[in-house]
Each structure stands twice: as structure tokens, then as C-alpha cells.
mmCIF file of the N, C-alpha and C atoms, coordinates in Angstrom:
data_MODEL
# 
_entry.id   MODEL 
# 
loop_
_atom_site.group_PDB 
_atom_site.id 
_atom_site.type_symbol 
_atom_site.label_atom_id 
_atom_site.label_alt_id 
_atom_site.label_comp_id 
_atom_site.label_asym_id 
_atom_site.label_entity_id 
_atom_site.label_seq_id 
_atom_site.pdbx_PDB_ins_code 
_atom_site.Cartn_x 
_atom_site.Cartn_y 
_atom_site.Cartn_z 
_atom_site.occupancy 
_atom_site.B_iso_or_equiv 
_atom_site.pdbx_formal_charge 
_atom_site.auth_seq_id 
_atom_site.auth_comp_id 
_atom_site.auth_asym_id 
_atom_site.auth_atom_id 
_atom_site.pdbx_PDB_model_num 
ATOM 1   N N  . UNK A 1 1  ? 18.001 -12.077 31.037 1.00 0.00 ? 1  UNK A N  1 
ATOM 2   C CA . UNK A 1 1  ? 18.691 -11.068 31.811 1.00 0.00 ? 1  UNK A CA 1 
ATOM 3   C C  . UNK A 1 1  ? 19.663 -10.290 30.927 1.00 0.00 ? 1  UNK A C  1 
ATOM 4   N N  . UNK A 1 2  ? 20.505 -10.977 29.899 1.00 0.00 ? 2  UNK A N  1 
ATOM 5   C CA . UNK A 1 2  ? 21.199 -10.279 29.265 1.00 0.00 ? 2  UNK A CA 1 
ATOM 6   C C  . UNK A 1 2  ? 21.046 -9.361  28.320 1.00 0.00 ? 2  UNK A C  1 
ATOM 7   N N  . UNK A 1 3  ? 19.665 -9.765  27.441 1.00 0.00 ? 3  UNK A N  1 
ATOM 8   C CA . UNK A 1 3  ? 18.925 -8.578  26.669 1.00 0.00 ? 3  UNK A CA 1 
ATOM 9   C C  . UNK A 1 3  ? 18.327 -7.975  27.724 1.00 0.00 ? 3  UNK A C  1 
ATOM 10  N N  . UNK A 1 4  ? 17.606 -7.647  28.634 1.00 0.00 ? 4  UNK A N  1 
ATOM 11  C CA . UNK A 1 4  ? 17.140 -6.325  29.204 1.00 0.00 ? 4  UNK A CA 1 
ATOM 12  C C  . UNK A 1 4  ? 18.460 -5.509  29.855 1.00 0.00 ? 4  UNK A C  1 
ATOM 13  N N  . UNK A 1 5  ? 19.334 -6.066  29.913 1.00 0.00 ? 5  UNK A N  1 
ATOM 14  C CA . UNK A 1 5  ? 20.527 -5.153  30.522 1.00 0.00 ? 5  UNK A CA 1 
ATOM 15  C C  . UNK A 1 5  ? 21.068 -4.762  29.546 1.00 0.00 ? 5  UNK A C  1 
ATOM 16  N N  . UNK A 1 6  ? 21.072 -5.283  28.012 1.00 0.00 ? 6  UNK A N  1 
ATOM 17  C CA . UNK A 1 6  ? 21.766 -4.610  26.924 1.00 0.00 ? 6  UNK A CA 1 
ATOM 18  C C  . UNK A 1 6  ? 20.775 -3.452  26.402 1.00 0.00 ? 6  UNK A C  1 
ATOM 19  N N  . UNK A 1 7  ? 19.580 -3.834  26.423 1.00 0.00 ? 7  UNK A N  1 
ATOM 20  C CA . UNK A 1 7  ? 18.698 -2.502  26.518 1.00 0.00 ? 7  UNK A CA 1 
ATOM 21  C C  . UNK A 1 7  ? 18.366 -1.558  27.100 1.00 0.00 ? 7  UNK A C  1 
ATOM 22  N N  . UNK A 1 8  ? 18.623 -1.434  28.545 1.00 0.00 ? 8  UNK A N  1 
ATOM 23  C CA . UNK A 1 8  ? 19.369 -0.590  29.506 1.00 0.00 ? 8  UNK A CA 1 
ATOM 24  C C  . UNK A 1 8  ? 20.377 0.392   29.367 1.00 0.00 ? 8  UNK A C  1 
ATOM 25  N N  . UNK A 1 9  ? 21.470 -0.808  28.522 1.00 0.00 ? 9  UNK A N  1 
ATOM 26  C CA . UNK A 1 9  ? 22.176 -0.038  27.814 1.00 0.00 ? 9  UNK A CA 1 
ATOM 27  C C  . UNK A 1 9  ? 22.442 0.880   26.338 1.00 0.00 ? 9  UNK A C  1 
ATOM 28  N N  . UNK A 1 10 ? 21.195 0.690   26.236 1.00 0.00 ? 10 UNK A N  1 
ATOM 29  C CA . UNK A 1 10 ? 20.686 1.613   25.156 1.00 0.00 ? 10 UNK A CA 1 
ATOM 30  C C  . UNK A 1 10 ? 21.175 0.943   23.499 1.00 0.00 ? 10 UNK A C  1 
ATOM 31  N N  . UNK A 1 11 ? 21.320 -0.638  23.764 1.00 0.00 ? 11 UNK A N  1 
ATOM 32  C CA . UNK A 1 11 ? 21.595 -1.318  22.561 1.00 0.00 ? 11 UNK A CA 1 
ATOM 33  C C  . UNK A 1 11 ? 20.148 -1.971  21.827 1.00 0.00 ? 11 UNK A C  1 
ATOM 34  N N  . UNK A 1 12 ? 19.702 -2.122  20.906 1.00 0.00 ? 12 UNK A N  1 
ATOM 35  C CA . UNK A 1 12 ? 18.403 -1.668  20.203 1.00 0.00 ? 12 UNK A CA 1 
ATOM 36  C C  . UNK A 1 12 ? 18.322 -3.785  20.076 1.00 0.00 ? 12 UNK A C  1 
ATOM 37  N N  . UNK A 1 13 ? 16.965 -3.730  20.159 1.00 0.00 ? 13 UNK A N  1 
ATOM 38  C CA . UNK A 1 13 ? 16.389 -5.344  20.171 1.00 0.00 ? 13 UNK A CA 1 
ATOM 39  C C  . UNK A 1 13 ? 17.366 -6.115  18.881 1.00 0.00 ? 13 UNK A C  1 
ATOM 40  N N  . UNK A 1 14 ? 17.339 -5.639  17.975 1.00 0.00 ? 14 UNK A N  1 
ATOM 41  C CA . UNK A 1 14 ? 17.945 -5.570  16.662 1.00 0.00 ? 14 UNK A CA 1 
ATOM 42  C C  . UNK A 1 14 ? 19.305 -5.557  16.938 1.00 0.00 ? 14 UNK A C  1 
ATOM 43  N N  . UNK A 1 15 ? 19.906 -5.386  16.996 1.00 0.00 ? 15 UNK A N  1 
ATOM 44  C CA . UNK A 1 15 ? 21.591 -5.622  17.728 1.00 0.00 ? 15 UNK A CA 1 
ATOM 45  C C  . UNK A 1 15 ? 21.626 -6.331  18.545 1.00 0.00 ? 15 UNK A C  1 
ATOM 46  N N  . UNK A 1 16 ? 20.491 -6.315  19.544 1.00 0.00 ? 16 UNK A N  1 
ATOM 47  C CA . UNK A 1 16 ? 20.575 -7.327  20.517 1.00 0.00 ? 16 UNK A CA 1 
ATOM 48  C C  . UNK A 1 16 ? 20.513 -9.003  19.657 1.00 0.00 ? 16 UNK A C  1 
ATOM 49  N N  . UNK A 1 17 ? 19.297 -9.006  18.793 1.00 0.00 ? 17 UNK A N  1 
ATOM 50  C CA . UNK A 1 17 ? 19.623 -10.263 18.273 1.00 0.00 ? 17 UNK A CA 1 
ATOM 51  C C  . UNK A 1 17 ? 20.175 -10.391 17.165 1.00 0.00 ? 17 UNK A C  1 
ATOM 52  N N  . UNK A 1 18 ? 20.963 -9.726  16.573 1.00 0.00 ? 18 UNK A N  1 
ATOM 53  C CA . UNK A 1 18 ? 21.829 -10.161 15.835 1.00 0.00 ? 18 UNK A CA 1 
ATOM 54  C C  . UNK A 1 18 ? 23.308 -10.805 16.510 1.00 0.00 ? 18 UNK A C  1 
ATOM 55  N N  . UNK A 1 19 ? 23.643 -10.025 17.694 1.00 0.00 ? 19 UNK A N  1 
ATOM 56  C CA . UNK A 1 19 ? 24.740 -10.490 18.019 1.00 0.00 ? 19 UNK A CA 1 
ATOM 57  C C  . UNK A 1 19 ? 24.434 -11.841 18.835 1.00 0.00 ? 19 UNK A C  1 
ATOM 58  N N  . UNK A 1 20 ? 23.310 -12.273 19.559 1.00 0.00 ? 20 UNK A N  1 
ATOM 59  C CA . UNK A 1 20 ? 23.388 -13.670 19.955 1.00 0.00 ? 20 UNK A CA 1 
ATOM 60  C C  . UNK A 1 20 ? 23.237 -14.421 18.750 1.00 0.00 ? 20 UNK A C  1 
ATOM 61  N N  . UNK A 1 21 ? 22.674 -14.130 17.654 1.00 0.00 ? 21 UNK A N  1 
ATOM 62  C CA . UNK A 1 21 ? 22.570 -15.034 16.620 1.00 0.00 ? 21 UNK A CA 1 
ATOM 63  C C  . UNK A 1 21 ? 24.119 -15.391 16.266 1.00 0.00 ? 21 UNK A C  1 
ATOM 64  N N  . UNK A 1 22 ? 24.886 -14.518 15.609 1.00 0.00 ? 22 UNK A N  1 
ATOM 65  C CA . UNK A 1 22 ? 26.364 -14.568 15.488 1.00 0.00 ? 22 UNK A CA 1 
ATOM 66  C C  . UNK A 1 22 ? 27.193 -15.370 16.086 1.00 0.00 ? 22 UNK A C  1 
ATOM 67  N N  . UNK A 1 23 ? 26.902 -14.833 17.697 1.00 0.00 ? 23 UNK A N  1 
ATOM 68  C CA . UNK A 1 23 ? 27.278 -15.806 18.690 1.00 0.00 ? 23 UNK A CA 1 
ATOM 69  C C  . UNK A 1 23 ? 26.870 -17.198 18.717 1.00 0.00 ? 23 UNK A C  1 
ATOM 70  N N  . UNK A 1 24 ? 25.822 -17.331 18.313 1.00 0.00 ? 24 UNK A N  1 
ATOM 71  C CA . UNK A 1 24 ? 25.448 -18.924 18.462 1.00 0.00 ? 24 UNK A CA 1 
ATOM 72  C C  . UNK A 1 24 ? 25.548 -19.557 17.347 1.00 0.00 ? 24 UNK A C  1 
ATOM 73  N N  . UNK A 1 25 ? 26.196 -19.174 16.666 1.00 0.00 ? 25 UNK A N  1 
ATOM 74  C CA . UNK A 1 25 ? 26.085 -19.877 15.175 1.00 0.00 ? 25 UNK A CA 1 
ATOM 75  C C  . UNK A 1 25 ? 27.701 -20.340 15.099 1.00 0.00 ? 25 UNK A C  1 
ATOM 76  N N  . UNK A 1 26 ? 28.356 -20.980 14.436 1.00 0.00 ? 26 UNK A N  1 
ATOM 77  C CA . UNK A 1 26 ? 29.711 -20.892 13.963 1.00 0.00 ? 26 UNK A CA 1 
ATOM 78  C C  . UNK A 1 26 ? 30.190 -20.103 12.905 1.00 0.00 ? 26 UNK A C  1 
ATOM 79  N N  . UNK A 1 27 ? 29.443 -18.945 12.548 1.00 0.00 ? 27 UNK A N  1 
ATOM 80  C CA . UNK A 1 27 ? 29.860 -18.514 11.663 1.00 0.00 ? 27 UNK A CA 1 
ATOM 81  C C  . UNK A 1 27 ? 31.064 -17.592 12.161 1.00 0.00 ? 27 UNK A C  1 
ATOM 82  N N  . UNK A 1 28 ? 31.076 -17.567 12.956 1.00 0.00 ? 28 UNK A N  1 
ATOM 83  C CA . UNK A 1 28 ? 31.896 -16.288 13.355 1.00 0.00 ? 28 UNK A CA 1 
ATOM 84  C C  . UNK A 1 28 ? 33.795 -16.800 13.363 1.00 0.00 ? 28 UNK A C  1 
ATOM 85  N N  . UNK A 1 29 ? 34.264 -16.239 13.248 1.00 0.00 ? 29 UNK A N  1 
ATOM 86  C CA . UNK A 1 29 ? 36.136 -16.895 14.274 1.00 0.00 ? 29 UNK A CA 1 
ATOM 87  C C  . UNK A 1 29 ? 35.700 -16.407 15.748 1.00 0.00 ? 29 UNK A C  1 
ATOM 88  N N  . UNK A 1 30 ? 36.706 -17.111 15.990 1.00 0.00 ? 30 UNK A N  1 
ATOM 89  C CA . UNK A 1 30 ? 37.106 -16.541 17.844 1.00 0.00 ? 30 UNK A CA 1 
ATOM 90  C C  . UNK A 1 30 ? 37.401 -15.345 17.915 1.00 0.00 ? 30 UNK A C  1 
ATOM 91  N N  . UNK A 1 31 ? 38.537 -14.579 16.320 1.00 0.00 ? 31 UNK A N  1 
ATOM 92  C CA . UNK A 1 31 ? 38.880 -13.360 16.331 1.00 0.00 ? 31 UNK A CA 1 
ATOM 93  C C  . UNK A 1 31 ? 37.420 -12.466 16.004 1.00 0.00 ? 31 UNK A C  1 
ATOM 94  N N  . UNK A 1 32 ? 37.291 -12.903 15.008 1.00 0.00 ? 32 UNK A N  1 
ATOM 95  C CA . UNK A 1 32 ? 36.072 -12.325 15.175 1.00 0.00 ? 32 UNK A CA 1 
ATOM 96  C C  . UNK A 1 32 ? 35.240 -12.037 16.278 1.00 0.00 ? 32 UNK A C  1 
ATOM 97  N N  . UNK A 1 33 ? 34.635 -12.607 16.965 1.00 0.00 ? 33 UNK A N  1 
ATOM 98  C CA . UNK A 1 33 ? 33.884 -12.970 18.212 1.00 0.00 ? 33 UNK A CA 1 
ATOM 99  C C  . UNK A 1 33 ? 34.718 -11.502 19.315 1.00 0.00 ? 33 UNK A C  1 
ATOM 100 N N  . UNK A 1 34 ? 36.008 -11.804 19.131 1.00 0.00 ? 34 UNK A N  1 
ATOM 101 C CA . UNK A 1 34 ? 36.659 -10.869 20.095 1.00 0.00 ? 34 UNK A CA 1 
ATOM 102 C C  . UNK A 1 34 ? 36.495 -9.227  19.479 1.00 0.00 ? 34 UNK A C  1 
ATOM 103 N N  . UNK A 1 35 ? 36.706 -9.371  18.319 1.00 0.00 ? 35 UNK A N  1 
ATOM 104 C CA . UNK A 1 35 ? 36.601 -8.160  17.447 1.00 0.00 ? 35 UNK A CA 1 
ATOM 105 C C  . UNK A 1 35 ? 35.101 -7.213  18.063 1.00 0.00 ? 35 UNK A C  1 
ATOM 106 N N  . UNK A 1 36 ? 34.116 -8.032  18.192 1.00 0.00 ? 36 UNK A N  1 
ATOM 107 C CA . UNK A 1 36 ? 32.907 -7.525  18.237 1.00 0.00 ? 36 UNK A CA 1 
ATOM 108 C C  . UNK A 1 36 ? 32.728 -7.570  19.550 1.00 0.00 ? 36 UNK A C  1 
ATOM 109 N N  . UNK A 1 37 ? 33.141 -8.327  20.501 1.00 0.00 ? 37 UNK A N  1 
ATOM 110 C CA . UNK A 1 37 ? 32.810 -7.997  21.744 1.00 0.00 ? 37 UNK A CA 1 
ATOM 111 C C  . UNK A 1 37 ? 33.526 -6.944  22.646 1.00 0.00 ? 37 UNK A C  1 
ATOM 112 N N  . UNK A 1 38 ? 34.998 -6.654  21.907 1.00 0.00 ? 38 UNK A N  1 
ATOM 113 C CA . UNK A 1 38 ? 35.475 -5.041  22.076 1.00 0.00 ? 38 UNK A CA 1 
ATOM 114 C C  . UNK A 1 38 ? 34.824 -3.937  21.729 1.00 0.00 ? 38 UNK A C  1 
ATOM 115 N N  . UNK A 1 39 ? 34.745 -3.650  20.638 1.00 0.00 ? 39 UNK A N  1 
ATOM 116 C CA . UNK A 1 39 ? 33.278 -2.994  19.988 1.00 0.00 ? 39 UNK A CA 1 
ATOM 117 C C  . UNK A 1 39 ? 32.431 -2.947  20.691 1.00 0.00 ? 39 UNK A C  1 
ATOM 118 N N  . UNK A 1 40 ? 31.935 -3.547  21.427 1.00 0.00 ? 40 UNK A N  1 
ATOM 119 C CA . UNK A 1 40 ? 30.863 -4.019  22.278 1.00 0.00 ? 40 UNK A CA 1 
ATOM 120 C C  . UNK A 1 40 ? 31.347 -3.077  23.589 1.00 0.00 ? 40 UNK A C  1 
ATOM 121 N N  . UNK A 1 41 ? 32.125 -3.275  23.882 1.00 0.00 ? 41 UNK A N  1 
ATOM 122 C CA . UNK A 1 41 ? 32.415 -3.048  25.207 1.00 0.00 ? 41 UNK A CA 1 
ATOM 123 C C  . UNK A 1 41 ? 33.320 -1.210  25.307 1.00 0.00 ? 41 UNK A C  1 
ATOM 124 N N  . UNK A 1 42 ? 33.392 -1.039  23.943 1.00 0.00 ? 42 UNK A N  1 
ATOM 125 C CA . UNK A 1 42 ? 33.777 0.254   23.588 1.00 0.00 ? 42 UNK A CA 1 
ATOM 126 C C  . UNK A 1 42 ? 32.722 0.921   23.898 1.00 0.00 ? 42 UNK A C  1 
ATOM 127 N N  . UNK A 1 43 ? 31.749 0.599   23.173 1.00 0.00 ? 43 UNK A N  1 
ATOM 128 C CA . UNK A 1 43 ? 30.295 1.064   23.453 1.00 0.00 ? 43 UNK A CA 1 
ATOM 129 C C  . UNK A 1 43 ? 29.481 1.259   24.649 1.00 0.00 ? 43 UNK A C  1 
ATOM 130 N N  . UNK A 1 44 ? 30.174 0.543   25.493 1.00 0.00 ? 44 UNK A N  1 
ATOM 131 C CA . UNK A 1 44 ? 29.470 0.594   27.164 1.00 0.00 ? 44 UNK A CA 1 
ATOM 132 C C  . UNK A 1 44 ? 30.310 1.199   27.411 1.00 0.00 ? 44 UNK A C  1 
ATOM 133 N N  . UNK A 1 45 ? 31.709 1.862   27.248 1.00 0.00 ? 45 UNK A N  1 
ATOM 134 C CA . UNK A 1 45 ? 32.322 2.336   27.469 1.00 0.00 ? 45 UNK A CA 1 
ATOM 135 C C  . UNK A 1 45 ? 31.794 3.994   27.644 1.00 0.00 ? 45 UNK A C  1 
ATOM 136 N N  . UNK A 1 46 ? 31.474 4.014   26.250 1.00 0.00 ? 46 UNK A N  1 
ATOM 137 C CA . UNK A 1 46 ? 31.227 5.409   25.633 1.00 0.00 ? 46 UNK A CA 1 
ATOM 138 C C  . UNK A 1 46 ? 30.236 6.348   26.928 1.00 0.00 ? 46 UNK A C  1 
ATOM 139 N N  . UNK A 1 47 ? 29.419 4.678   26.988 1.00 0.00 ? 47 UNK A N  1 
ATOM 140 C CA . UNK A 1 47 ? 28.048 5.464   27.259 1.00 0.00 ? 47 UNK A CA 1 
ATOM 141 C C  . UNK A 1 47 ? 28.123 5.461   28.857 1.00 0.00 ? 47 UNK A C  1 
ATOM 142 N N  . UNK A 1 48 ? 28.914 5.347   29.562 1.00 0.00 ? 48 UNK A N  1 
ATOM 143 C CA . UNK A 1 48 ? 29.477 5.315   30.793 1.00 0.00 ? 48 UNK A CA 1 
ATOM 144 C C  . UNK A 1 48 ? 29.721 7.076   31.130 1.00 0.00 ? 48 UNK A C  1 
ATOM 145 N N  . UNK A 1 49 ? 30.560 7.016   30.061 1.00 0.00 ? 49 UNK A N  1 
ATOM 146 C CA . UNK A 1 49 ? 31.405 8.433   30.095 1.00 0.00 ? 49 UNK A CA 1 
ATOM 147 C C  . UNK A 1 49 ? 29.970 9.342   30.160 1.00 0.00 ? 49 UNK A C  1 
ATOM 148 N N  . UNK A 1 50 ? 28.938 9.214   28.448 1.00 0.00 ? 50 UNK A N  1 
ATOM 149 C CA . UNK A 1 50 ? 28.189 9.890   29.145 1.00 0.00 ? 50 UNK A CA 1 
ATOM 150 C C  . UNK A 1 50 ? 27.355 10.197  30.018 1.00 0.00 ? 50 UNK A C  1 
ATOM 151 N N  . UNK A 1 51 ? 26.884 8.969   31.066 1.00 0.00 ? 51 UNK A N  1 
ATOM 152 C CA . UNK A 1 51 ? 25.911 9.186   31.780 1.00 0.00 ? 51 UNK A CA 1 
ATOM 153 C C  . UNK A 1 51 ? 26.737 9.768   32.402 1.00 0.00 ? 51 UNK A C  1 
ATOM 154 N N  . UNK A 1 52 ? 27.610 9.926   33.214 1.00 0.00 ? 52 UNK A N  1 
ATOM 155 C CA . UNK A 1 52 ? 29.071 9.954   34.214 1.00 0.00 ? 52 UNK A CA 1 
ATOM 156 C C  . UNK A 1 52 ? 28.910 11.766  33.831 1.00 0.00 ? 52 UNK A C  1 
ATOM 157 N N  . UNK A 1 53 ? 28.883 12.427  32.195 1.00 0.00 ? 53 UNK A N  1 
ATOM 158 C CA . UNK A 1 53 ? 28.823 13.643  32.322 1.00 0.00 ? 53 UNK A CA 1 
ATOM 159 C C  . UNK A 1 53 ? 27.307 14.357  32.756 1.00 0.00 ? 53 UNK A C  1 
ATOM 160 N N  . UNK A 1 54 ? 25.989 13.480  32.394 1.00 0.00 ? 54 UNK A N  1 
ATOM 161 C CA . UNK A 1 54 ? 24.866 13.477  32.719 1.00 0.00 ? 54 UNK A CA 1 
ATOM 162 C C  . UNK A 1 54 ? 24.640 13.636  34.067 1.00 0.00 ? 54 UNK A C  1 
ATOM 163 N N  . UNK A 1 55 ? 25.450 13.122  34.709 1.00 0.00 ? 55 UNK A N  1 
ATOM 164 C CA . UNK A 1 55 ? 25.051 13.284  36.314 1.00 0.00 ? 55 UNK A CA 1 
ATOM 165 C C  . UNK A 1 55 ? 25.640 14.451  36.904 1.00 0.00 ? 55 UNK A C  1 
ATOM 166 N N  . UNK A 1 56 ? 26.816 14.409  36.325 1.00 0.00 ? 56 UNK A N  1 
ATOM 167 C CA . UNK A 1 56 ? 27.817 15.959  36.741 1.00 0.00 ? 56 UNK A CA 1 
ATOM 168 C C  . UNK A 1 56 ? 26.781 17.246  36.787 1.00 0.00 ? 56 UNK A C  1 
ATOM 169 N N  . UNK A 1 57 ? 25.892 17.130  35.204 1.00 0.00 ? 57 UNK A N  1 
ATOM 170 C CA . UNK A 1 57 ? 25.312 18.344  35.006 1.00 0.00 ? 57 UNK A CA 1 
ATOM 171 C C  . UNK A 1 57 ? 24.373 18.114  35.583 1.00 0.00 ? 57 UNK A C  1 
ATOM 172 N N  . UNK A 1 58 ? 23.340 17.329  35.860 1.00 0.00 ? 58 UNK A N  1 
ATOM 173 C CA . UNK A 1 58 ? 22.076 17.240  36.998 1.00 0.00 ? 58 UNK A CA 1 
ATOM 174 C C  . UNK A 1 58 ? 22.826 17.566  38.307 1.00 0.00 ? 58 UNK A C  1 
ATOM 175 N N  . UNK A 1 59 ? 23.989 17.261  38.621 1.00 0.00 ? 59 UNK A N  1 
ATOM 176 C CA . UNK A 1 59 ? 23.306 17.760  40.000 1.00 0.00 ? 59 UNK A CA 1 
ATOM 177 C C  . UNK A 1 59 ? 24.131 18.645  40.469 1.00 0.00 ? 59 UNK A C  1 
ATOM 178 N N  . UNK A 1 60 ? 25.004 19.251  39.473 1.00 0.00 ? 60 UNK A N  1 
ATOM 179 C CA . UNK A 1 60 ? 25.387 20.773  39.426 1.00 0.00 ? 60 UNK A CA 1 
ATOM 180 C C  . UNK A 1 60 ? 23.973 21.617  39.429 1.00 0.00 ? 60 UNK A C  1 
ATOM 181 N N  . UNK A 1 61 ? 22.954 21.016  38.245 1.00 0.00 ? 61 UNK A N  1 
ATOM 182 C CA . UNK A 1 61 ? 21.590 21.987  38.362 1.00 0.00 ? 61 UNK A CA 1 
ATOM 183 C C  . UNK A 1 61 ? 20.821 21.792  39.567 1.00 0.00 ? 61 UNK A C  1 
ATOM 184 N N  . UNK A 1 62 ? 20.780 20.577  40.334 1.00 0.00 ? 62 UNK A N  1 
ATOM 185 C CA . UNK A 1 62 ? 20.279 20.774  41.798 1.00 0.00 ? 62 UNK A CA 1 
ATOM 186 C C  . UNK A 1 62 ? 20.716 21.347  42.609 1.00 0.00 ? 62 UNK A C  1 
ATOM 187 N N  . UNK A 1 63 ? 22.430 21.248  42.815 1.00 0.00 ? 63 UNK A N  1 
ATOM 188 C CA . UNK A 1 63 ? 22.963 22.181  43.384 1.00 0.00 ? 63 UNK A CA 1 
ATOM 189 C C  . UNK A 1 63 ? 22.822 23.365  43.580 1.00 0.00 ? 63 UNK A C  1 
ATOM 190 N N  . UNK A 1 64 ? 22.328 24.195  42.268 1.00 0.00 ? 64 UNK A N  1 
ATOM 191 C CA . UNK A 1 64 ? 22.119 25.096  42.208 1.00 0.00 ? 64 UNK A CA 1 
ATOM 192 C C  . UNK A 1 64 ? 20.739 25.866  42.443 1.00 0.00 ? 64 UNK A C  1 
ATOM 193 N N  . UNK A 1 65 ? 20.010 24.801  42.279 1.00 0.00 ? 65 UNK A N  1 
ATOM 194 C CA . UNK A 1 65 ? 18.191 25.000  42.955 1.00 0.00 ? 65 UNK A CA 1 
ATOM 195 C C  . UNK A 1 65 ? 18.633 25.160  44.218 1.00 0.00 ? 65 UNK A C  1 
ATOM 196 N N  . UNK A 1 66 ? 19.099 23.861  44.835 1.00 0.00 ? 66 UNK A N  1 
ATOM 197 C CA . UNK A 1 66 ? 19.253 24.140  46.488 1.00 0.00 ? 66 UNK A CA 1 
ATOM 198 C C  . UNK A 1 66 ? 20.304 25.769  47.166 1.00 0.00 ? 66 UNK A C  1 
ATOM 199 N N  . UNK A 1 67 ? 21.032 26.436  46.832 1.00 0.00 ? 67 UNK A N  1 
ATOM 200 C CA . UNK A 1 67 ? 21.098 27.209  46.696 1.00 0.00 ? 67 UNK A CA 1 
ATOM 201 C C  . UNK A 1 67 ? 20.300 28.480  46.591 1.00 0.00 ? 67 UNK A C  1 
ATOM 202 N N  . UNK A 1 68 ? 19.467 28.485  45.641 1.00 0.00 ? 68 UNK A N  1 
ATOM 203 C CA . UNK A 1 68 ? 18.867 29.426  45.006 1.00 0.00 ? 68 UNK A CA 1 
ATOM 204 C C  . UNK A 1 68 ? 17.694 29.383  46.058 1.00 0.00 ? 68 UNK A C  1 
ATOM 205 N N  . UNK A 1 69 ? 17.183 28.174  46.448 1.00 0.00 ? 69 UNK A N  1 
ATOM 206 C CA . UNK A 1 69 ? 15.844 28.287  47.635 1.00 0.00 ? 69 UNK A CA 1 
ATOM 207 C C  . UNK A 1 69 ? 16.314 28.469  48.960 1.00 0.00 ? 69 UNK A C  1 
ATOM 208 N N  . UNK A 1 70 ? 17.710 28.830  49.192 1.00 0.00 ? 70 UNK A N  1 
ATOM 209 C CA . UNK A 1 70 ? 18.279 28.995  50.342 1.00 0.00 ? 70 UNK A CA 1 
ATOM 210 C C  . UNK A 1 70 ? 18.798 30.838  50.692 1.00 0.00 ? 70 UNK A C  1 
ATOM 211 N N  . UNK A 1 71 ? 17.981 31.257  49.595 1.00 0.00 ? 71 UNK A N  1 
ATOM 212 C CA . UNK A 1 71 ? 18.377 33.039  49.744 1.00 0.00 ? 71 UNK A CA 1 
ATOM 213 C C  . UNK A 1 71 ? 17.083 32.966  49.561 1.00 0.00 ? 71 UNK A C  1 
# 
């Protein structure tokens, strides 16, 4: 469940398993661990914002179909 939702989120198989590897290993610190899962979460962040502007502009452009088939 957690890799198809990180790929969803547009994070690549390859990132996907590097970071459970990381995670499951001891190589990491705790700081570490936190370091990257901010990063992490910056990143869902980002991509929030843009779907969030993605939708603004879709359905400003439907808006504007519906409109336009209404004259």
C-alpha cells in the first residue's frame, strides 16, 4: 500500500526503494531518518500545491466551456 501511494505521488520505484532500504537497515541516525522524512514530506507538500493550482485552472477552463455553450 505504501509504494503505490508513493507512486501516486509521483515518487519514482527507485526512490521508492531506496528509502525503505535506508529505513530498514541501521544505517541511518534517527536524525537522519527525520532529515529525510521532512524532505519527504516537503515534497508531498510541493506537489499538493500543484495539483491544488491544476484544479484551479481545469475548472476555470470548464467554467468557461459551460459558459460559452450557454450563449
Amino acid at each position: 500500500m505504501l509504494i503505490q501511494q508513493a507512486k501516486r505521488l509521483g515518487f519514482t520505484l527507485a526512490e521508492i526503494q531506496e528509502w525503505i532500504r535506508d529505513f530498514e537497515s541501521d544505517r541511518l541516525t534517527t536524525d537522519e531518518k527525520q532529515r529525510i522524512l521532512s524532505q519527504k514530506l516537503g515534497q508531498i507538500d510541493e506537489r499538493i500545491e500543484e495539483l491544488g493550482k491544476m484544479k484551479i485552472y481545469l475548472s476555470a477552463k470548464l467554467e468557461s466551456l459551460h459558459l460559452q455553450q450557454s450563449h
